[in-house]
Each structure stands twice: as C-alpha cells, then as structure tokens.
TIGU-60055 format. One record per residue (C-alpha): residue number from 0; residue in one letter; x negated, y negated, z. Coordinates in steps of 0.2 Angstrom, whole numbers, plus 5000, padded with zeros to 4 digits. Each point is the difference from the previous one (the first is absolute). Example, Ala and Ser with C-alpha at 12.3 -4.5 7.8 and 13.67 -1.06 7.14 Angstrom:
2
[0 'A' [4938 5022 5039]]
[1 'S' [4994 4983 4997]]
END
This chain:
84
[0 'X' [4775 4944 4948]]
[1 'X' [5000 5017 4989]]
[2 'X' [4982 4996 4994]]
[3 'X' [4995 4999 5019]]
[4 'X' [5009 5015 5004]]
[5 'X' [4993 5008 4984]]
[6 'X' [4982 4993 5008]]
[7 'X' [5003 5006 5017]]
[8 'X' [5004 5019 4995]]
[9 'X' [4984 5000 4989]]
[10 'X' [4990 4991 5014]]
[11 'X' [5008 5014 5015]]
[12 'X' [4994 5014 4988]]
[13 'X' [4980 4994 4998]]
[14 'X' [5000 4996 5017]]
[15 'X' [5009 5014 5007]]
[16 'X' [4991 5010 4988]]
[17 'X' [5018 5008 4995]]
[18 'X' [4994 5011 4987]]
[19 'X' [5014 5009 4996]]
[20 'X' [5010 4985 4998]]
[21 'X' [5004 4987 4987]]
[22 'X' [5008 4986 5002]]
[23 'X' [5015 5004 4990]]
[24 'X' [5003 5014 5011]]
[25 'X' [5005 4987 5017]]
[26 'X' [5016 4992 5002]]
[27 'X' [4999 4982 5005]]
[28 'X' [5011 5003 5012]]
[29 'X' [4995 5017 5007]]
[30 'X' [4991 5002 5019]]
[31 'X' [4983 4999 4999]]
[32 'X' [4997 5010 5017]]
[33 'X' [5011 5017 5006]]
[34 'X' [5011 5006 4987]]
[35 'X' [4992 4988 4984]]
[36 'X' [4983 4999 4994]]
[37 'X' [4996 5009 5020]]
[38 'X' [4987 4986 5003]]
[39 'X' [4992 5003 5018]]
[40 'X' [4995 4986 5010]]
[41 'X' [4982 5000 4994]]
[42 'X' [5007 4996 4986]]
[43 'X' [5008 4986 5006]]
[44 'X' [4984 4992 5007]]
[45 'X' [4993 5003 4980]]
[46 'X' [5018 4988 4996]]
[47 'X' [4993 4988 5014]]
[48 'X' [4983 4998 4989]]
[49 'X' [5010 5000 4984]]
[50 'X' [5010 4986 5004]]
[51 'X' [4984 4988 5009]]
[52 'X' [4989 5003 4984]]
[53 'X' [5012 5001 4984]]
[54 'X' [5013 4985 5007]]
[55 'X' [4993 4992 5015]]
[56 'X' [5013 5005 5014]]
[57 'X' [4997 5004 5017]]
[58 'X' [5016 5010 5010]]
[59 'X' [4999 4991 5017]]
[60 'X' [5012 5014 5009]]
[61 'X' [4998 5015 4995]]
[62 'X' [5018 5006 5006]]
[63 'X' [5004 4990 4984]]
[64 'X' [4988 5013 4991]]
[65 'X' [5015 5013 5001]]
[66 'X' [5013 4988 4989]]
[67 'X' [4986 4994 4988]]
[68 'X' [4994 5017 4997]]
[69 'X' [5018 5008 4997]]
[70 'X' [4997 4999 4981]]
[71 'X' [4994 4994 4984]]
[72 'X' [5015 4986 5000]]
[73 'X' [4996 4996 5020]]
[74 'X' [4982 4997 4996]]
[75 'X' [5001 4989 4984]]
[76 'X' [5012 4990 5009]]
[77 'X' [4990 4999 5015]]
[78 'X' [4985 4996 4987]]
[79 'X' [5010 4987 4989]]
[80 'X' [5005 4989 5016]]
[81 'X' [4984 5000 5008]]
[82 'X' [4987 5001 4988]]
[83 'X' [4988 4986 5001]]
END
C-alpha cells in the first residue's frame, strides 16, 4: 500500500503538472482539494483519466468522486479494492 501511495503522489505531480511539488512534500493523508494540495475540479477530471489508463477503474457515480478523492490514503484504497 505505501508503494502505491508513493506511486500515486509521483503520478498526481506529472499529470497535474505540480511542478513545485515533490512527492515527499504530500501527506498521505492530507485533502487533495481546498485546504491540501488545492486540486480544482479539472483537476479531478485529470484523476478521472489517471485512474482508467494507469489501473483500469471506471468511478460509476461521481458523487463517490468526493470520498475517493479526499486523499492519498482514500485513493490507494479506492485503487487497491477495485483495480482490475
């Protein structure tokens, strides 16, 4: 689970284009949107792509977009129970 959460802070940070950011510098458990890393709802479309191309999972409801996207830990979870 660290590995992926390691993988998923490197991946936000291409694919966000998070320049300033490394991936020592997020905490797993830290909001991604508001207050966090201030990720923006494009932003959340890009986690969308990230998710279909690098493990193969489609969010169905996209009102459970807002628990999967709370953090690091939320998304590997998310990840590790329905990665195909």
């Amino acid at each position: 689970m660290e590995e992926l959460k390691e993988q998923l802070k490197a991946q936000l940070i291409e694919q966000l284009n998070l320049e300033d950011i490394t991936p020592d510098e997020i905490d797993s458990s830290e909001p991604l949107f508001g207050d966090g890393l201030g990720l923006d709802s494009i932003d959340a479309l890009e986690i969308i792509v990230l998710l279909e191309k690098e493990y193969g999972i489609k969010l169905e409801d996209p009102k459970k977009g807002k628990d999967v996207f709370q953090s690091i830990d939320s998304l590997a979870a998310y990840i590790t129970k329905h990665r195909q």
